[in-house]
PDB file with SEQRES, HELIX, SHEET and CRYST1 records, atoms N, CA, C and O in Angstrom:
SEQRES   1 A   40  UNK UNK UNK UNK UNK UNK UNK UNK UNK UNK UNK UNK UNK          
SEQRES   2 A   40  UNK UNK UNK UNK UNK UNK UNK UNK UNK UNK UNK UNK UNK          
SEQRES   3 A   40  UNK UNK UNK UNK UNK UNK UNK UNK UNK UNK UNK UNK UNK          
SEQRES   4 A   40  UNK                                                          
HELIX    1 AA1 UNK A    2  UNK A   39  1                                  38    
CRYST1    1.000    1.000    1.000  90.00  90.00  90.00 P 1           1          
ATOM      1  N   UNK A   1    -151.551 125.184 188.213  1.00  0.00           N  
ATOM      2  CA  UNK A   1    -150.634 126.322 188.103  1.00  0.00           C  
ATOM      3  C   UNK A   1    -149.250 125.818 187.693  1.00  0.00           C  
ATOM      4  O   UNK A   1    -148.516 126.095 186.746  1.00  0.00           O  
ATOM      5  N   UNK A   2    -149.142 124.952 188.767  1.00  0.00           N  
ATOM      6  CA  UNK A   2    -147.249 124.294 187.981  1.00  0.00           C  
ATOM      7  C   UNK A   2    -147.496 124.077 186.351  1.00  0.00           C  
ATOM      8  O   UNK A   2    -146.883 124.651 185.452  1.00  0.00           O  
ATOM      9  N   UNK A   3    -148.702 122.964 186.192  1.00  0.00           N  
ATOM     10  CA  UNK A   3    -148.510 122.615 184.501  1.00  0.00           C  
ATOM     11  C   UNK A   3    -148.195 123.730 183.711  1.00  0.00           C  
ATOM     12  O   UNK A   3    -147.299 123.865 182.877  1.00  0.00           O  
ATOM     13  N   UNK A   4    -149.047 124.495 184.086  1.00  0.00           N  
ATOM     14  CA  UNK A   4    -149.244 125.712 183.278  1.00  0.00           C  
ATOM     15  C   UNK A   4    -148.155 126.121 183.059  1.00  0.00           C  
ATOM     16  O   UNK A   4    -147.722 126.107 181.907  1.00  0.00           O  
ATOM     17  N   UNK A   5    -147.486 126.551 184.001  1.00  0.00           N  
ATOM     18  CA  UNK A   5    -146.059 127.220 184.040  1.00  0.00           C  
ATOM     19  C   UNK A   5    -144.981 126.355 183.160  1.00  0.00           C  
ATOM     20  O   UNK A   5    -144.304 126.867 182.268  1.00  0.00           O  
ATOM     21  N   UNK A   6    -144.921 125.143 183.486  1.00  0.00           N  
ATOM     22  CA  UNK A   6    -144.524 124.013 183.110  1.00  0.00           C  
ATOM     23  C   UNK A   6    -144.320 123.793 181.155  1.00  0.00           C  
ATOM     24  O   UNK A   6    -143.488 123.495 180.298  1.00  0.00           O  
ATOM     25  N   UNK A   7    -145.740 124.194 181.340  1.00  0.00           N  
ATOM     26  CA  UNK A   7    -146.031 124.271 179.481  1.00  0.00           C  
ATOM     27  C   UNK A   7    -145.382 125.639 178.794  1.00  0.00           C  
ATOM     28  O   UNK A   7    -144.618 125.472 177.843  1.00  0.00           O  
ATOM     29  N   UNK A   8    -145.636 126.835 179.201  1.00  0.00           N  
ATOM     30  CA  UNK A   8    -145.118 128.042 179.100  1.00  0.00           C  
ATOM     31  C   UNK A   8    -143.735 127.553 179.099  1.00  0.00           C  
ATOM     32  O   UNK A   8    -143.240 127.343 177.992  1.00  0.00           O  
ATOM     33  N   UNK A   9    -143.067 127.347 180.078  1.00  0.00           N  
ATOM     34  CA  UNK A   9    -141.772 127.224 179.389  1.00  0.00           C  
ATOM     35  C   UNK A   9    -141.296 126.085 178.423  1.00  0.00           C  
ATOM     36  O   UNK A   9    -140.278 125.934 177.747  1.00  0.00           O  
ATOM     37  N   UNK A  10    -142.094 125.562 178.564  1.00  0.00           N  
ATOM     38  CA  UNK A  10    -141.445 124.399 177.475  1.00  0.00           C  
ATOM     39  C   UNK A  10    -141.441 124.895 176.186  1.00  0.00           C  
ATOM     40  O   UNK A  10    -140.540 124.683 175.375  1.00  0.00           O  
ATOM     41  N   UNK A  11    -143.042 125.956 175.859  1.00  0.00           N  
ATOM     42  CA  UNK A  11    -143.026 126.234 174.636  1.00  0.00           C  
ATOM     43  C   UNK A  11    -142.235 127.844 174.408  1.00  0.00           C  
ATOM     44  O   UNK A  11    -142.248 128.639 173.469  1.00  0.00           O  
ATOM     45  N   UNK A  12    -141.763 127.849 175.368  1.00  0.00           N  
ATOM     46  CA  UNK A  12    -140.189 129.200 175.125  1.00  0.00           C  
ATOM     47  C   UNK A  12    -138.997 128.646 174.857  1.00  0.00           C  
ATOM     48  O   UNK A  12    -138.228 129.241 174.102  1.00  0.00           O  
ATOM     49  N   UNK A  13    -138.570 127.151 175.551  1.00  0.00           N  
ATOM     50  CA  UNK A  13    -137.640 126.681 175.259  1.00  0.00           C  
ATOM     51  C   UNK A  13    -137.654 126.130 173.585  1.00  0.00           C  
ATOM     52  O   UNK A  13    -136.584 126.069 172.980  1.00  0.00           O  
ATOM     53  N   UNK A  14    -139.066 125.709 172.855  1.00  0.00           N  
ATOM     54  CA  UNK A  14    -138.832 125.424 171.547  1.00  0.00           C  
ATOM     55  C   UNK A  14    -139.366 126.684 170.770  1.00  0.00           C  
ATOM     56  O   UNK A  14    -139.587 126.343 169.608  1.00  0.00           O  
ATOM     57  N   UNK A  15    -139.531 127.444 170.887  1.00  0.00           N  
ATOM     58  CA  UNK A  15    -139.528 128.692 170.601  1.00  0.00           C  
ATOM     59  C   UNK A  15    -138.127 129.065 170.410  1.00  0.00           C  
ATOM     60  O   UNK A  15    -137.618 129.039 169.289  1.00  0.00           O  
ATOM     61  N   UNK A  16    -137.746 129.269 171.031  1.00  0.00           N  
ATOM     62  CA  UNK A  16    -135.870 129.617 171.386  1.00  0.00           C  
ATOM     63  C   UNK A  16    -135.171 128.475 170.259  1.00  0.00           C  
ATOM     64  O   UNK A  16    -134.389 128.786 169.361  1.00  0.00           O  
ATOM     65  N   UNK A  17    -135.553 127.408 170.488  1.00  0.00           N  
ATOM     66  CA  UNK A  17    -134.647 126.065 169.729  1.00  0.00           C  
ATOM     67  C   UNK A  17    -134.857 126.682 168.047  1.00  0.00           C  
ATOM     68  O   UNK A  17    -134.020 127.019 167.210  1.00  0.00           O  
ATOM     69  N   UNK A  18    -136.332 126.648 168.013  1.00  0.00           N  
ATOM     70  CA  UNK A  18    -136.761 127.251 166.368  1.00  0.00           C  
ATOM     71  C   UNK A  18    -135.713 128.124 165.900  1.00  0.00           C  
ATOM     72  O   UNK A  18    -134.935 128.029 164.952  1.00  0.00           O  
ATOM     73  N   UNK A  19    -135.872 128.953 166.746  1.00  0.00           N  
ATOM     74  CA  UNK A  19    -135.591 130.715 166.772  1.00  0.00           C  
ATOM     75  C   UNK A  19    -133.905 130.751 166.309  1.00  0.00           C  
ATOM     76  O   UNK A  19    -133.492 131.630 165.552  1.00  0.00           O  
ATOM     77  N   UNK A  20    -132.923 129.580 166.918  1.00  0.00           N  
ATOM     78  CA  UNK A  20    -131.518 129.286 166.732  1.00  0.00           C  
ATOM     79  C   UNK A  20    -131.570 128.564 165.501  1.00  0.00           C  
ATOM     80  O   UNK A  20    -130.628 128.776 164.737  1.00  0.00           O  
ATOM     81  N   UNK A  21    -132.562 127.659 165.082  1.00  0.00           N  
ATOM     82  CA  UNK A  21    -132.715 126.811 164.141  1.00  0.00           C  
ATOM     83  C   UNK A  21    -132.460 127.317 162.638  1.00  0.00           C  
ATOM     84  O   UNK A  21    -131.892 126.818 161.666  1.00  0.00           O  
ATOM     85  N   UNK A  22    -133.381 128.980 162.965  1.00  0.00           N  
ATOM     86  CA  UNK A  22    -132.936 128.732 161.668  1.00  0.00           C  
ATOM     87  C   UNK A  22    -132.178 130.216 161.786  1.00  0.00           C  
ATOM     88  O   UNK A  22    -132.142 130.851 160.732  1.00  0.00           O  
ATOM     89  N   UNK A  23    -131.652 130.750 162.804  1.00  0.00           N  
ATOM     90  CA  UNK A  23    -130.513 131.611 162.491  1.00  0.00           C  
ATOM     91  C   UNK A  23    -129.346 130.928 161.746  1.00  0.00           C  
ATOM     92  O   UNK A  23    -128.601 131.457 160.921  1.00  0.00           O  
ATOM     93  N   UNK A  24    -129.321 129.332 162.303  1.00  0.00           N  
ATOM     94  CA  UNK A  24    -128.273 128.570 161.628  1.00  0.00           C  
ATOM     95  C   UNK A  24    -128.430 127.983 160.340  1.00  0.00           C  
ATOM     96  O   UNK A  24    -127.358 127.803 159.761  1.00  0.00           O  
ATOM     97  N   UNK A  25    -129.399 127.650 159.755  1.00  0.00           N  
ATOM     98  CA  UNK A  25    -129.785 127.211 158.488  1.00  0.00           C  
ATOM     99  C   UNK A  25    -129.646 128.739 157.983  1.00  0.00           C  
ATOM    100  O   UNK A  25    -128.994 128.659 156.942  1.00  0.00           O  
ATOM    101  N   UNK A  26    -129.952 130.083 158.234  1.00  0.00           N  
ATOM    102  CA  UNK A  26    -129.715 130.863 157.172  1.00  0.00           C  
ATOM    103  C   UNK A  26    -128.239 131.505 157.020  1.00  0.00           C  
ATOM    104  O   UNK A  26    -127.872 132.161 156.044  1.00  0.00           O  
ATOM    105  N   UNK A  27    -127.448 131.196 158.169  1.00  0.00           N  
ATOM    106  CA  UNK A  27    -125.872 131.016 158.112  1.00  0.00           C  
ATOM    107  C   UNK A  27    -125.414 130.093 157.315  1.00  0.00           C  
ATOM    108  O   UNK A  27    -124.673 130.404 156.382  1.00  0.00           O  
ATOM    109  N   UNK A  28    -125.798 128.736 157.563  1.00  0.00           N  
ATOM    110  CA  UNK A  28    -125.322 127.589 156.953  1.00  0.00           C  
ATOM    111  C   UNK A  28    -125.938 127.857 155.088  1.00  0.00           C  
ATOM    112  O   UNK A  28    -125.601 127.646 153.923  1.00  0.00           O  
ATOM    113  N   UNK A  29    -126.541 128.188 155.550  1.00  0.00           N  
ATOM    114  CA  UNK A  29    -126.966 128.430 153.808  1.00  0.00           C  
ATOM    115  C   UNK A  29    -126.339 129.903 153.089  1.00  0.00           C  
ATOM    116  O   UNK A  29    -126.577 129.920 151.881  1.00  0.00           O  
ATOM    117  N   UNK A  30    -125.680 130.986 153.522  1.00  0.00           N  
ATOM    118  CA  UNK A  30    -125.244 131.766 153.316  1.00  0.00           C  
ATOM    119  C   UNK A  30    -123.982 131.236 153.052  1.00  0.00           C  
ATOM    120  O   UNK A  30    -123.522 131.575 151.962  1.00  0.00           O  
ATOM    121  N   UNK A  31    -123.318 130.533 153.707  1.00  0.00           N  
ATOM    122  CA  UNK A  31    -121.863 130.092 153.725  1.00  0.00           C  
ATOM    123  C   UNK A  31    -121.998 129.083 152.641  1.00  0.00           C  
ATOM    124  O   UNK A  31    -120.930 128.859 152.071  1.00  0.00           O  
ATOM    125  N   UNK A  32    -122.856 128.523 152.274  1.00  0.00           N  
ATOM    126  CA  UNK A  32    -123.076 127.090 151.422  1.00  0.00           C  
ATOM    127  C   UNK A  32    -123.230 128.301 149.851  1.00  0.00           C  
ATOM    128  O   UNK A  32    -122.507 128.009 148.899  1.00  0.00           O  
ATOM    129  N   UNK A  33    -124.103 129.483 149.717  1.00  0.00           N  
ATOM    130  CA  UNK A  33    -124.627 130.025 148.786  1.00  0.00           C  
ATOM    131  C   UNK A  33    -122.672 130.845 148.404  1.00  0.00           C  
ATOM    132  O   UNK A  33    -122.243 131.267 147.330  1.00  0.00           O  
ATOM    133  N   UNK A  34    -122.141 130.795 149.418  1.00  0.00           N  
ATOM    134  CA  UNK A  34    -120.513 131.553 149.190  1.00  0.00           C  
ATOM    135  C   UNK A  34    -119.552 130.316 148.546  1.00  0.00           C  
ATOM    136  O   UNK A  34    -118.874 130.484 147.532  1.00  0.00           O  
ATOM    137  N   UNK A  35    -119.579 129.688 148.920  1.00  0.00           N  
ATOM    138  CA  UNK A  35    -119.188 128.178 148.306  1.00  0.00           C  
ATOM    139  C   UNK A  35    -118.860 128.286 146.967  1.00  0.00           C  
ATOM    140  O   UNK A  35    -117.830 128.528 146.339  1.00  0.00           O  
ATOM    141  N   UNK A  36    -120.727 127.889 146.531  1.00  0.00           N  
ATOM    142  CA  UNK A  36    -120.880 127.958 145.533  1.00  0.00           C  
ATOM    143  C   UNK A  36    -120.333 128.529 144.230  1.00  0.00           C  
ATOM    144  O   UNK A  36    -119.969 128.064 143.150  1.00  0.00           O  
ATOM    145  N   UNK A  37    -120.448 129.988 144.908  1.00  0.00           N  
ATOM    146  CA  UNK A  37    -119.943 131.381 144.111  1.00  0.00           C  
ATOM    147  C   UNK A  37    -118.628 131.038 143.741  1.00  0.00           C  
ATOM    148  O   UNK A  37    -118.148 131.027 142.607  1.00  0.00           O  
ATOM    149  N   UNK A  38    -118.087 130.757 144.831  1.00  0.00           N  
ATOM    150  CA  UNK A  38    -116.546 130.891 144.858  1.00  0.00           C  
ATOM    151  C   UNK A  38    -115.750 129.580 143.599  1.00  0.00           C  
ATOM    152  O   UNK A  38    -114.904 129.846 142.746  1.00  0.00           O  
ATOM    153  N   UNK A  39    -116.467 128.002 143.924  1.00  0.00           N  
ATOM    154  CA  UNK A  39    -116.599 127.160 143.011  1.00  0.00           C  
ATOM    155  C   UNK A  39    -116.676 127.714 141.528  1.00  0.00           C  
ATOM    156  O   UNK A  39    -115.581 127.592 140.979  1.00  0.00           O  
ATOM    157  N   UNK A  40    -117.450 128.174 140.876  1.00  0.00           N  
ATOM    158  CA  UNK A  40    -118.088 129.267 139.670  1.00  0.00           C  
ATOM    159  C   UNK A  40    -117.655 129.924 139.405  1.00  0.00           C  
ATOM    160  O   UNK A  40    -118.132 130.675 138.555  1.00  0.00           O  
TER     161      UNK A  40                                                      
END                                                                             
């Protein structure tokens, strides 16, 4: 029962990590794609 539980959250905590991962890569790439523009 602990593992279990144990595993469950671990795979919410990289769930969650993903989940920020790429809110920030599609920020960081929005701001990078404004850059660009602005460069041009």
């Amino acid at each position: 029962m602990g593992k279990l539980q144990s595993k469950h959250g671990d795979s919410f905590v990289v769930n969650a990590f993903l989940r920020r991962g790429v809110e920030e890569c599609e920020r960081y790439g929005a701001a990078d794609h404004k850059l660009k523009n602005a460069q041009v």
